[in-house]
DRENVOVO-546319 format. One record per residue: residue number from 1; residue in one letter; z, y, x of N, C-alpha, C in turn. Coordinates in Angstrom, 3 decimals. Last residue first. Example, Ala and Ser with C-alpha at 12.3 -4.5 7.8 and 13.67 -1.06 7.14 Angstrom:
<sites>
SITE   n res      n_w      n_v      n_u     ca_w     ca_v     ca_u      c_w      c_v      c_u
SITE   2   s    7.080   -2.250   12.850    7.140   -1.060   13.670    7.870    0.030   12.900
SITE   1   a    7.800   -5.690   13.190    7.800   -4.500   12.300    7.800   -3.300   13.200
</sites>
This chain:
<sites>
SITE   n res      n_w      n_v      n_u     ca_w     ca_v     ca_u      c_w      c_v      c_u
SITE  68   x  -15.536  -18.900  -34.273  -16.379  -18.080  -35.174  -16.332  -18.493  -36.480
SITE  67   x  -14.452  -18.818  -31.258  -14.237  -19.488  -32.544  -15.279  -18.453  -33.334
SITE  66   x  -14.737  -20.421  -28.193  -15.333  -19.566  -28.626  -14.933  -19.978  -29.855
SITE  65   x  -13.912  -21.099  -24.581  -13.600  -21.300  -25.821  -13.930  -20.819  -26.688
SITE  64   x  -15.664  -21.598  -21.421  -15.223  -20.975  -22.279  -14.953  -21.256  -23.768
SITE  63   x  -15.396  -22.453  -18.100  -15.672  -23.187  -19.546  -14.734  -21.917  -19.913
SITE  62   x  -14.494  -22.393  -15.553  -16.056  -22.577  -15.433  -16.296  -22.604  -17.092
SITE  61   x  -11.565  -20.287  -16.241  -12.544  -21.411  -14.852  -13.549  -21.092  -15.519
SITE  60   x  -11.853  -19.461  -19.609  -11.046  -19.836  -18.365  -11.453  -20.991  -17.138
SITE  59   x  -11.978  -17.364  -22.010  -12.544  -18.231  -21.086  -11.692  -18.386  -19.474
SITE  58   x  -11.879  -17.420  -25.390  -11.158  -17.126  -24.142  -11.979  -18.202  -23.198
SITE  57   x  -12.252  -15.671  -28.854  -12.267  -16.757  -27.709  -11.457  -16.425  -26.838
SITE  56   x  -14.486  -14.782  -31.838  -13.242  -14.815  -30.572  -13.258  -15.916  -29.459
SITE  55   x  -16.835  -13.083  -33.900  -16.689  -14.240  -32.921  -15.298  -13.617  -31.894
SITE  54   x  -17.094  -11.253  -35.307  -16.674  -12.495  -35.850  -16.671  -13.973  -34.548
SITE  53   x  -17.310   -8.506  -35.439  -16.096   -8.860  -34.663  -16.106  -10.654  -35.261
SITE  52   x  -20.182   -8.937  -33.243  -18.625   -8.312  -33.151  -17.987   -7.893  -34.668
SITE  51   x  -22.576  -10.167  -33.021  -21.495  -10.902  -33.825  -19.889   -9.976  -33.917
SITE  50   x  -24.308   -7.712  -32.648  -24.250   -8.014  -34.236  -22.928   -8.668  -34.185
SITE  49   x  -22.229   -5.731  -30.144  -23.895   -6.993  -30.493  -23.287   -7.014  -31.965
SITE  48   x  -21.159   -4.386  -27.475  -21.455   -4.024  -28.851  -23.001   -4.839  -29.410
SITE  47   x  -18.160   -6.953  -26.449  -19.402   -5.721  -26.079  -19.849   -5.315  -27.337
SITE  46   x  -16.371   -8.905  -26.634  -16.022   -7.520  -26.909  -16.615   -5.969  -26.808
SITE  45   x  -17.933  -11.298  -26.740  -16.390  -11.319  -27.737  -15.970   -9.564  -27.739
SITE  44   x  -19.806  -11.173  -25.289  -20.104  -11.517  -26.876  -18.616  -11.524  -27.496
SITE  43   x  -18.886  -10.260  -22.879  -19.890   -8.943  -23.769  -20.011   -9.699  -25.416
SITE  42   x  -17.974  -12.158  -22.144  -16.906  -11.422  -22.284  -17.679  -10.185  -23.080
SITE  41   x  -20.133  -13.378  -21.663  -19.401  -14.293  -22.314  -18.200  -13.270  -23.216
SITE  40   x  -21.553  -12.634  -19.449  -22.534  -12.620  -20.844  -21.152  -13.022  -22.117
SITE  39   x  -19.289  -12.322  -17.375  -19.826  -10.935  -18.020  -20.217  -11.001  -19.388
SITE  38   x  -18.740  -15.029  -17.026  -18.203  -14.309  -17.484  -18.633  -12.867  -18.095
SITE  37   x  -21.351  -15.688  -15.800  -21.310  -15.998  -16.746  -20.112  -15.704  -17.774
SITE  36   x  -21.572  -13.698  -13.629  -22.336  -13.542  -15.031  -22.228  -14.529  -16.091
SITE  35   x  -19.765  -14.934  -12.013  -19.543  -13.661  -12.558  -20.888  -13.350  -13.959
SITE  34   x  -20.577  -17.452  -11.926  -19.344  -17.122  -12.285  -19.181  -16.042  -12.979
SITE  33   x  -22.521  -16.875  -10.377  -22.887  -17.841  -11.454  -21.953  -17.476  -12.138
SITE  32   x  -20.973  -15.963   -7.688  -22.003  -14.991   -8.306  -22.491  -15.687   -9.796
SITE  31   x  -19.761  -18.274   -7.210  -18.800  -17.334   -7.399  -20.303  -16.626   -8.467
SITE  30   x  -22.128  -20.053   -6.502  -21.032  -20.406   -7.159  -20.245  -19.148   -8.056
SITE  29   x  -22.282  -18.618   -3.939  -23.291  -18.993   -5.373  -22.851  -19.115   -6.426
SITE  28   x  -20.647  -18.946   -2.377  -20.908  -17.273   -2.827  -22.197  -17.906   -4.244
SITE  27   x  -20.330  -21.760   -2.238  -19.343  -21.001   -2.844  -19.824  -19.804   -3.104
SITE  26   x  -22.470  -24.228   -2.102  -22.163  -22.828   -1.537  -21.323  -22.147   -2.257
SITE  25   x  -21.300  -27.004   -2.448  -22.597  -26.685   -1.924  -22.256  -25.448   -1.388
SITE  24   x  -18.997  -26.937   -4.153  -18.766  -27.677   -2.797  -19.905  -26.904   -1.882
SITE  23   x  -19.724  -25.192   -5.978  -18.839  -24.595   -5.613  -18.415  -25.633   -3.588
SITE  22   x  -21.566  -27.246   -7.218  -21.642  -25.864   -6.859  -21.081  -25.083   -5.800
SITE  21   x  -19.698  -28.846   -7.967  -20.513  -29.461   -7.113  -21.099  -28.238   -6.359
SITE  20   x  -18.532  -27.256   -9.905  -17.695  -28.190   -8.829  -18.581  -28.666   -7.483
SITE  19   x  -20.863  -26.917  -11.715  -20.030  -26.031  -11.216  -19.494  -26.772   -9.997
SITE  18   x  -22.726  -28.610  -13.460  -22.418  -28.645  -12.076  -21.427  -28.059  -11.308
SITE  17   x  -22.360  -26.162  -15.829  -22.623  -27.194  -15.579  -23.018  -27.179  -14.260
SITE  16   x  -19.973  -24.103  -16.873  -21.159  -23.922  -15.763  -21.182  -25.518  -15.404
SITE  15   x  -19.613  -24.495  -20.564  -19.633  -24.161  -19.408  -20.397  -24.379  -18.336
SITE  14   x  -18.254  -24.201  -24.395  -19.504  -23.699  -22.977  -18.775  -23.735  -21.813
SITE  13   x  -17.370  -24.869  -26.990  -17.258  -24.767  -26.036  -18.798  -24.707  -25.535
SITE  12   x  -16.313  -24.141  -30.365  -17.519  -23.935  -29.312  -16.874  -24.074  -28.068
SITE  11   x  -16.106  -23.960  -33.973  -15.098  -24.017  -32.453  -16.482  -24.227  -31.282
SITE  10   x  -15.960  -22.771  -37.276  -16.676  -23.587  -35.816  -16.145  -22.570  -34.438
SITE   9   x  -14.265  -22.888  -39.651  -14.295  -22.038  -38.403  -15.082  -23.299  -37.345
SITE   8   x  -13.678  -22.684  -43.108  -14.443  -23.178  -42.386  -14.862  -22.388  -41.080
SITE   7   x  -10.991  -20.438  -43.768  -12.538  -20.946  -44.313  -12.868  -21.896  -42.738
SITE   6   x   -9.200  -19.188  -42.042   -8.463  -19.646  -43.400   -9.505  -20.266  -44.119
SITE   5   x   -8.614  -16.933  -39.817   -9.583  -18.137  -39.838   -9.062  -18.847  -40.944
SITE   4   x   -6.798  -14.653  -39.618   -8.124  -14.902  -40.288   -8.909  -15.587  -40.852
SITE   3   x   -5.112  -15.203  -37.149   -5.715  -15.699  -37.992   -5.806  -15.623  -39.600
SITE   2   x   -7.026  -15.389  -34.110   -7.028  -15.066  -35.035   -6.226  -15.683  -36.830
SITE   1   x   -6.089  -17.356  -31.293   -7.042  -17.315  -32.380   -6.461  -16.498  -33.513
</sites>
């Protein structure tokens, strides 16, 4: 984390709900859920959208960390 963060910072988590269960059911599903949800995740911390640059993070497995 940044830090920057020296004011009032909301913290965020997100992740692939069910995942595990997902991943028992069909794995190429699973995986493919994965990949976009990394993509949408990794485009809001370093793609070109309004929040850049106030949002950070990291994502890891099925859940991602997000500060803003």
């Amino acid at each position: 984390m940044s830090s920057s963060y020296n004011r009032t910072t909301l913290v965020l988590f997100t992740d692939i709900s069910g995942f595990k269960k997902m991943m028992r059911k069909d794995s190429k599903v699973a995986y493919q859920k994965m990949r976009v949800f990394y993509h949408i995740g990794y485009m809001s911390l370093f793609g070109h959208n309004q929040f850049k640059p106030f949002v950070e993070g990291f994502f890891l497995s099925d859940c991602g960390i997000l500060f803003a």
